[in-house]
C-alpha positions in Angstrom: 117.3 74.5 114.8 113.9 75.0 114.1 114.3 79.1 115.7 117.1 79.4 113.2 115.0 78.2 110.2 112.1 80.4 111.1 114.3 83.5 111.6 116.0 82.8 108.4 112.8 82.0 106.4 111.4 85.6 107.8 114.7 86.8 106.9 114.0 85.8 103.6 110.3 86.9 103.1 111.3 90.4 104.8 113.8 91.1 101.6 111.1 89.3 99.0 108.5 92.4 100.7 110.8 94.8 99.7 112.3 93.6 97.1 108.6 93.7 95.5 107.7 97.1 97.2 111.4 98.4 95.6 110.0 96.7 92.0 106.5 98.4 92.0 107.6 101.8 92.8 111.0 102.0 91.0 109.4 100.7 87.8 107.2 103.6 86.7 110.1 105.9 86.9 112.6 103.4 84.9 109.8 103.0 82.3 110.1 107.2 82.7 114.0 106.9 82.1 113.5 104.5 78.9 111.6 107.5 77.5 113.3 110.0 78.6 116.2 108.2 76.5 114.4 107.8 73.6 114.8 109.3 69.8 111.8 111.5 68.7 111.1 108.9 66.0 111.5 106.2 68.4 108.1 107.5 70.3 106.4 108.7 67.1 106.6 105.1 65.7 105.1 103.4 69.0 107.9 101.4 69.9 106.8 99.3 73.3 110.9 97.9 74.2 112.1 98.7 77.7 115.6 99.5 76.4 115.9 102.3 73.5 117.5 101.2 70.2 119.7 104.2 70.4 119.9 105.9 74.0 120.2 109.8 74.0 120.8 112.6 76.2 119.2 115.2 73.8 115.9 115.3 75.6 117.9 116.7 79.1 120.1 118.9 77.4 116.8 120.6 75.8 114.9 120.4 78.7 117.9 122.3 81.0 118.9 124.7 78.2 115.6 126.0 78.3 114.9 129.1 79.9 111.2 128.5 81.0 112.2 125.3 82.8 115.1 126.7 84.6 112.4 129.5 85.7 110.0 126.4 86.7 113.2 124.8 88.0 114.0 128.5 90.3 110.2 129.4 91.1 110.0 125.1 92.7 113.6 126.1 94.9 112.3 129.4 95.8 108.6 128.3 97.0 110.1 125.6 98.6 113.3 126.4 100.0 111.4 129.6 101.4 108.5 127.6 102.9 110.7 125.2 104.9 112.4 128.2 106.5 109.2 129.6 107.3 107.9 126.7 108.4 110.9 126.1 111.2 110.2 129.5 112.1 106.7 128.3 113.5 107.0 125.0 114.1 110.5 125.3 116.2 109.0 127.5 119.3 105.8 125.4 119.3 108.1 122.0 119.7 109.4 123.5 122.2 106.3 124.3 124.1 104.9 121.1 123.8 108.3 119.4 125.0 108.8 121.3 127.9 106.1 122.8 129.3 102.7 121.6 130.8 99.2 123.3 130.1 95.7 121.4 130.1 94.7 120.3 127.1 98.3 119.5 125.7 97.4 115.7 124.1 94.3 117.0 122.5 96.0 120.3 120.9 98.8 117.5 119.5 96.2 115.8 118.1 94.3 118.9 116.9 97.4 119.8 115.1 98.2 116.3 113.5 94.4 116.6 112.2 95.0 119.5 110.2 97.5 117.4 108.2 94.6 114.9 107.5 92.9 117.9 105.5 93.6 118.1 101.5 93.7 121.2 99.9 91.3 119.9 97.7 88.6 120.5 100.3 89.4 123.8 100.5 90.0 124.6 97.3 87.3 127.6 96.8 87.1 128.9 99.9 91.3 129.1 99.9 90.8 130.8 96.6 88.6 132.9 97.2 90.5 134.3 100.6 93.5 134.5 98.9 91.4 136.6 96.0 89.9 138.7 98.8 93.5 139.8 100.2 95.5 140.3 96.9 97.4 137.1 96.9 96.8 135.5 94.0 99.9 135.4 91.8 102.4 135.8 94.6 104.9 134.1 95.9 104.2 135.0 99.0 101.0 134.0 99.4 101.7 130.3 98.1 104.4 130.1 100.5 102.4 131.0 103.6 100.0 128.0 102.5 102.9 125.6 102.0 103.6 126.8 105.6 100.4 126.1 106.9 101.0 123.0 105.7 104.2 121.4 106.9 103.7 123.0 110.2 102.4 120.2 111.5 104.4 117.6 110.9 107.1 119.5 111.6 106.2 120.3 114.9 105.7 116.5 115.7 109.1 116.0 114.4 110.9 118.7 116.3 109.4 117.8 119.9 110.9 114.3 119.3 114.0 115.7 119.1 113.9 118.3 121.7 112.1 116.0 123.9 115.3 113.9 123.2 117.3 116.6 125.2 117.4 116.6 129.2 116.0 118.8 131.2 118.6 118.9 133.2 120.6 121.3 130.7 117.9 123.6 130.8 117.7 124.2 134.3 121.1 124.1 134.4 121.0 126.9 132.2 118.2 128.9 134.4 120.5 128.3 137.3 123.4 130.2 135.4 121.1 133.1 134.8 119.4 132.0 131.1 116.1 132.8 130.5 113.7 130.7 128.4 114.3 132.6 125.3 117.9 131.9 126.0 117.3 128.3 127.3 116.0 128.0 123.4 118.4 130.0 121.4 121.7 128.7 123.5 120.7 125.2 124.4 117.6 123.9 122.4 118.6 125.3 119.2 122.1 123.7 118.9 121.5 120.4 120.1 118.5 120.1 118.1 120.2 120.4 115.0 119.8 116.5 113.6 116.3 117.3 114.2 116.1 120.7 112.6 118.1 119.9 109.6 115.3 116.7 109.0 112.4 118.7 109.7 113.8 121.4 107.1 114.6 118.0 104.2 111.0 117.0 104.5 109.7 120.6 104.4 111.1 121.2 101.4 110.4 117.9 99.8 107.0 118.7 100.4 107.2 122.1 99.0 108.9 120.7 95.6 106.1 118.3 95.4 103.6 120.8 95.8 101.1 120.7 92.7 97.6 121.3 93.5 98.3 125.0 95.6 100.6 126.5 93.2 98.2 125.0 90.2 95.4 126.7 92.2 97.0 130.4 93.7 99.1 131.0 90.3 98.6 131.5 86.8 101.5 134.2 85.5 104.0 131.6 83.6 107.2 133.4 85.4 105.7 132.3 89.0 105.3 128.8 87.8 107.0 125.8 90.1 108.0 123.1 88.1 104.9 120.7 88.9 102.8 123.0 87.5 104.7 123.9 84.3 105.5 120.3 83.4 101.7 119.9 83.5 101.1 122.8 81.5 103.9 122.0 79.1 101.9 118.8 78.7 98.7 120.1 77.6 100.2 122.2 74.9 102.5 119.0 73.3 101.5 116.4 70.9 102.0 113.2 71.1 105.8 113.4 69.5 107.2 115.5 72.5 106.1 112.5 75.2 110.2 112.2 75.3 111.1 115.7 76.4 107.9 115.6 79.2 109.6 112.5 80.1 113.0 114.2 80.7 111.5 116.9 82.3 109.7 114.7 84.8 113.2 112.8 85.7 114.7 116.4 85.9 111.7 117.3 88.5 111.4 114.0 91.0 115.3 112.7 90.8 116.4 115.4 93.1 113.7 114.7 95.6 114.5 111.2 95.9 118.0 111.6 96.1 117.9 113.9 98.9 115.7 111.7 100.5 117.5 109.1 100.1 121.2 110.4 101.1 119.9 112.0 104.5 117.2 109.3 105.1 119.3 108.1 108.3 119.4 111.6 109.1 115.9 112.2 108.6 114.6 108.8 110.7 117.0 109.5 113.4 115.3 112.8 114.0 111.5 111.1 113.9 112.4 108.7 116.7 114.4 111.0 118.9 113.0 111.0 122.5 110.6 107.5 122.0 113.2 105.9 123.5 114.7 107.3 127.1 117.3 105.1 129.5 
């Protein structure tokens, strides 16, 4: 009786944790929504209720029918979407290194790697600058994505050898004993039954690209290169007080994809994280 009290009561204090964690993060961006629903006059007067006194939609449609926001919309998708490709491009055969094979130094050069994640681009703010200055990548796409790049690797490296470690050996030297080599070992066997695990490392790649302020704000200054971090921040400065409804908007129109994707594939996304911590 008493077990069953105790499991219920941390039951109960378990849901009350994130029921309270749920409140303190979901409330900053409902008191975003209430503005984002709000009149023009409604701001300009100072109003402080949750709940506008008559909701509209007009902030969105001005915010998407504008063509510099759809740019900022584009330029965040492109950076992005292009960074988490090339990021699976590096991270994938270095997963697959550390999974399978054994070389000295292996725990530390996992480590290493996860350690370069620790590092903000704030420290390296001028000396990144000025490199990028030095080879004629300022104001390119390019040359932000390679840094987004740089930056995911990492954990998506971690996140890929989980799920290839995930995969027997067996099929591999099966393969070799059919006449694969390694390369094909990766591209025929790794590849496709790694695909929960590629598909999650790509998500969180590109989540982290979208969310990307503080490189793009830094490497680009030509408006039609702007991501949509940048140019909300930039639309801010040049706004009076009046317009705090359409930044509002355009800040809903900028994080609510994020979180959704998140939040539809998180299953996905966790699955891959923990593949191979756990082997029968």
């Amino acid at each position: 009786m008493k077990a069953r009290t105790s499991e219920r009561l941390g039951d109960a204090l378990s849901y009350l944790f994130m029921l309270v964690t749920f409140a303190f993060f979901a409330w900053p961006l409902l008191w975003l929504l209430s503005l984002a629903l709000r009149t023009r006059k409604e701001v300009f007067l100072g109003v402080s209720r949750f709940i506008p006194k008559a909701p509209t939609l007009d902030n969105f449609a001005m915010i998407l029918s504008s063509d510099k926001f759809i740019s900022y919309l584009w330029n965040a998708l492109k950076l992005s979407s292009l960074s988490a490709t090339g990021c699976l491009i590096v991270a994938l055969p270095a997963a697959y290194a550390f999974s399978r094979f054994q070389f000295k130094g292996k725990g530390f050069w996992m480590m290493a790697l996860l350690s370069v994640q620790m590092i903000s681009p704030l420290v390296i703010m001028v000396p990144l600058y000025r490199y990028m200055a030095a080879i004629g990548l300022l104001d390119s796409h390019f040359g932000t994505t390679m840094v987004y790049v740089a930056l995911a690797v990492p954990v998506s490296t971690w996140i890929l050898k989980g799920a290839i470690d995930g995969i027997p050996k067996t099929l591999d030297e099966a393969a070799m004993m059919d006449g694969c080599t390694r390369f094909g070992v990766f591209i025929r066997v790794i590849l496709p039954l790694s695909t929960p695990g590629i598909a999650s490392a790509f998500i969180i790649a590109v989540i982290s690209g979208w969310s990307q302020f503080l490189v793009p704000f830094l490497l680009i200054t030509k408006e039609s290169l702007t991501p949509i971090g940048v140019g909300i921040f930039q639309y801010a400065g040049t706004q009076n007080d009046s317009s705090i409804q359409l930044l509002a908007a355009a800040c809903l129109v900028s994080v609510v994809p994020a979180i959704v994707a998140f939040l539809s594939l998180q299953r996905l996304i966790l699955g891959a994280m923990t593949a191979g911590a756990v082997k029968g």
